[in-house]
N, C-alpha and C positions, 0 to 999 in steps of 0.2 A: 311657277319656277322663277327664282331671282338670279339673271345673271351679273355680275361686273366685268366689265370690259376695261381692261387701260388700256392707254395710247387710242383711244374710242375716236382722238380725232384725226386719225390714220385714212390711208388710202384701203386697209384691209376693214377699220374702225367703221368707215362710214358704211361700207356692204355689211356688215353684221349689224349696224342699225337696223338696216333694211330687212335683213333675213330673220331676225330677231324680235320685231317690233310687236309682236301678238305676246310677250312676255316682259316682266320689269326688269327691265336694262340700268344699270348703275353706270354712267359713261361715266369712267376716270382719265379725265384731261390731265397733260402735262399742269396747266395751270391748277387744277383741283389736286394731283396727288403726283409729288415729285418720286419714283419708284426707289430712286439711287438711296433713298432716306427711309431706314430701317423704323425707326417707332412710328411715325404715320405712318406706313403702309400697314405697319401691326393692328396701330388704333384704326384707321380707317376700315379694317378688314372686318373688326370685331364689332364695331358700329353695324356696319351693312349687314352682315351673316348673309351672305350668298349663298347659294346653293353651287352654284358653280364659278369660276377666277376665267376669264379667257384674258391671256397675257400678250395684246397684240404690241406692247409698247416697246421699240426697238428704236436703234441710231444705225442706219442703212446706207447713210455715203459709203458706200465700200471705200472708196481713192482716198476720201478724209480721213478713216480710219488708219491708214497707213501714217498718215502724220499725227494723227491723233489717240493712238491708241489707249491712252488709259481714259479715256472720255469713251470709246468704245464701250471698256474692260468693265467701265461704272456701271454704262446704263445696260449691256447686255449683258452682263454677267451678275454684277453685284444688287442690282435692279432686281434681275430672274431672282438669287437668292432672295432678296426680300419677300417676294410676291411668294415662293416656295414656303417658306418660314410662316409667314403668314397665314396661306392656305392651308399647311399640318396642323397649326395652332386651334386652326377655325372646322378643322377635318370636312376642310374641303377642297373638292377634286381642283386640280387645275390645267388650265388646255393653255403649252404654250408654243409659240409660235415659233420655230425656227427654220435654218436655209440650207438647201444645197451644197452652199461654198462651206459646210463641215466637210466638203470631201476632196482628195486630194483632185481628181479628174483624170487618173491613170487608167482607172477600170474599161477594159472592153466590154463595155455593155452597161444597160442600168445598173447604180444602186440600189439594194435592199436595205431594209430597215436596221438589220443584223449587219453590217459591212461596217470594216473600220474605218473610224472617222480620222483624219489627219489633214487639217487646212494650211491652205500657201496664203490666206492672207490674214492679218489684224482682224477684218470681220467675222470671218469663218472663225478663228480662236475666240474670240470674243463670244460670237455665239455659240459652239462649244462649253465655254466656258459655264456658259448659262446653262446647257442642257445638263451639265455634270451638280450644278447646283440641283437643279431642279428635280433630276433623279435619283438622288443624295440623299435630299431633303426633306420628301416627301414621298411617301409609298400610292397616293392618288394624283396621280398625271397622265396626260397626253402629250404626248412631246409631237408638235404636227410639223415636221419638213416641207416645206413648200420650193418654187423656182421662181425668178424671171417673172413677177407679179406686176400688173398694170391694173387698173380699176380709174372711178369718174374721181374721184376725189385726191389725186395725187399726182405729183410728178413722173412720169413712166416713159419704157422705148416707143408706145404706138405713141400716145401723142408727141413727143418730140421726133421723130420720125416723120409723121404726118406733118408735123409745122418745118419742119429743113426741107421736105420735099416741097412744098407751098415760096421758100424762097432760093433755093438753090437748083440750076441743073442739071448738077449728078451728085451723086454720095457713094464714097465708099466706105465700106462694113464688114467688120472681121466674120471670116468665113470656118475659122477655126474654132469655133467653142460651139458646145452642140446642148442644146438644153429644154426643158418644155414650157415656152408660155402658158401664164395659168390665170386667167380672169378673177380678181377679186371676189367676185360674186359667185362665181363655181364653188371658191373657196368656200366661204362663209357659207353655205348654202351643206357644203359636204363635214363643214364641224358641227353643224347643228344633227348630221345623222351620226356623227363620231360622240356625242356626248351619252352618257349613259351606256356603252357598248364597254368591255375589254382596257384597263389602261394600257400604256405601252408607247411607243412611236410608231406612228403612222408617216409616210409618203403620201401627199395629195400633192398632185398637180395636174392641167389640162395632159391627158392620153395624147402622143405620140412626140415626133421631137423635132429639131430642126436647129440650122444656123443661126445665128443673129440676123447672116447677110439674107438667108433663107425666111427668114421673119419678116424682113423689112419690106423685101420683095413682095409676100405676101400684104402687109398693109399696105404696099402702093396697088396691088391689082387691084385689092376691095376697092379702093378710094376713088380707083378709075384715076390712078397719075401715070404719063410715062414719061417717066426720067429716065437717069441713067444712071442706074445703081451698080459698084462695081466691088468684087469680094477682094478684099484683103487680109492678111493675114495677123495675129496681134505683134507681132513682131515689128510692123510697118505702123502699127498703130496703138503704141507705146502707152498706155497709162501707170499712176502710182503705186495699185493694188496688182497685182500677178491674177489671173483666172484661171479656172480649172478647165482645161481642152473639153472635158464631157463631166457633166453634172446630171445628166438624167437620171429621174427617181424611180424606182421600181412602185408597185401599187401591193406589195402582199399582204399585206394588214388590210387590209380595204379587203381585199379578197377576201382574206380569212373570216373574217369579221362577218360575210357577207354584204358589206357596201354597198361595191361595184366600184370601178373605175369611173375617171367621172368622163364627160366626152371630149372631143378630141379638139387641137386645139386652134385648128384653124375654123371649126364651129363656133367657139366660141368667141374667137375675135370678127367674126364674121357681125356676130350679136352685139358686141361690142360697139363697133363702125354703125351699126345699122345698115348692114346690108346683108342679113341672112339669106342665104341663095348663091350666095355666089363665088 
């Protein structure tokens, strides 16, 4: 099996190496294959003949994307198109990556895979934007929804969590937006059972759900900190981009599918940390 991976040098990029590595992996670096550019990703695609496209390559400053949105609109949307176009050309399947913030955050309760999409921010439309390419454009896709993603190879809430609690205190952390961290490696681990199964969009993320301030808390018990972590609301703690109060992803596709859910996710940050147990 040949896969290509863009954006391979990602914080998702680098766990699908890992999870990936028993088969020929095509890593498509920003530096090897600019996506926003419609004839290389064409020629590049028809070069390689993949078997399968995993499309981890995104522009994920949510806050920058408010000021930047057509930089967004390029690489998440017109980007997806290419890679879509592409993969019909080459009739082949493609797995791509999008987020939570397609949803408004009104719903009581998880989203499902079927629920209408409607984002409050430049990211959320942007990557929207890409799924409507993507399912447009090509009749073999996995459209995979993901949350709240942390992994070794990337900027993320544990490690900068962990390092502010290392020099501050106390921290406070908005206690209003409710969502599932999901380990990179859970991830990549559960597109590799997602390939070959049902196209369609899937929800994957770490089982069950929690605060941010609730997350945080959690990364300071594993770590054995005791600060003084204290919940706020986003109101008090104003950023560029607007959030969705609840963004939990339902798992029904996984179900259907027979998957399974993947585990829960203070297990997984436990693994994470290196401190399983506790």
């Amino acid at each position: 099996m040949k896969i290509a991976v863009t954006g391979s040098e990602g914080m998702l990029g680098y766990d699908i190496r890992q999870v990936f590595s028993d088969v020929e992996l095509i890593c498509l670096t920003y530096d090897s294959l600019d996506i926003t550019k419609l004839d290389p990703v064409m020629k590049r695609i028809r070069e390689v003949k993949p078997d399968f496209v995993i499309n981890a390559a995104a522009f994920t400053d949510v806050d920058r994307c408010e000021s930047e949105p057509d930089l967004a609109y390029l690489i998440n949307g017109i980007g997806a198109r290419n890679v879509a176009m592409a993969c019909e050309e080459a009739r082949c399947p493609v797995i791509h990556i999008s987020t939570d913030y397609v949803f408004d955050g009104t719903k009581d309760g998880p989203y499902n895979e079927w629920d209408a999409t409607s984002p409050i921010n430049q990211y959320g439309l942007s990557k929207l934007m890409g799924e409507r390419f993507i399912t447009s454009l090509t009749s073999r896709f996995y459209v995979v929804r993901t949350s709240w993603l942390y992994g070794k190879n990337g900027k993320n809430f544990v490690d900068t969590i962990g390092r502010l609690l290392s020099e501050r205190d106390s921290l406070d952390v908005v206690n209003d937006q409710v969502g599932s961290p999901t380990y990179t490696l859970d991830l990549a681990r559960k597109l590799r059972e997602i390939i070959g199964k049902g196209y369609g969009i899937y929800h994957v993320t770490n089982s069950g759900k929690c605060s941010w301030y609730e997350f945080a808390v959690a990364i300071a018990t594993k770590k054995g900190i005791d600060k003084r972590i204290t919940p706020v609301t986003s109101e008090m703690f104003r950023r560029p981009a607007k959030r969705p109060a609840n963004s939990v992803l339902g798992h029904t596709m996984l179900r259907l599918e027979g998957l399974g859910e993947m585990r829960d996710w203070e297990t997984a940050l436990g693994e994470y940390l290196g401190v399983t147990g506790t």
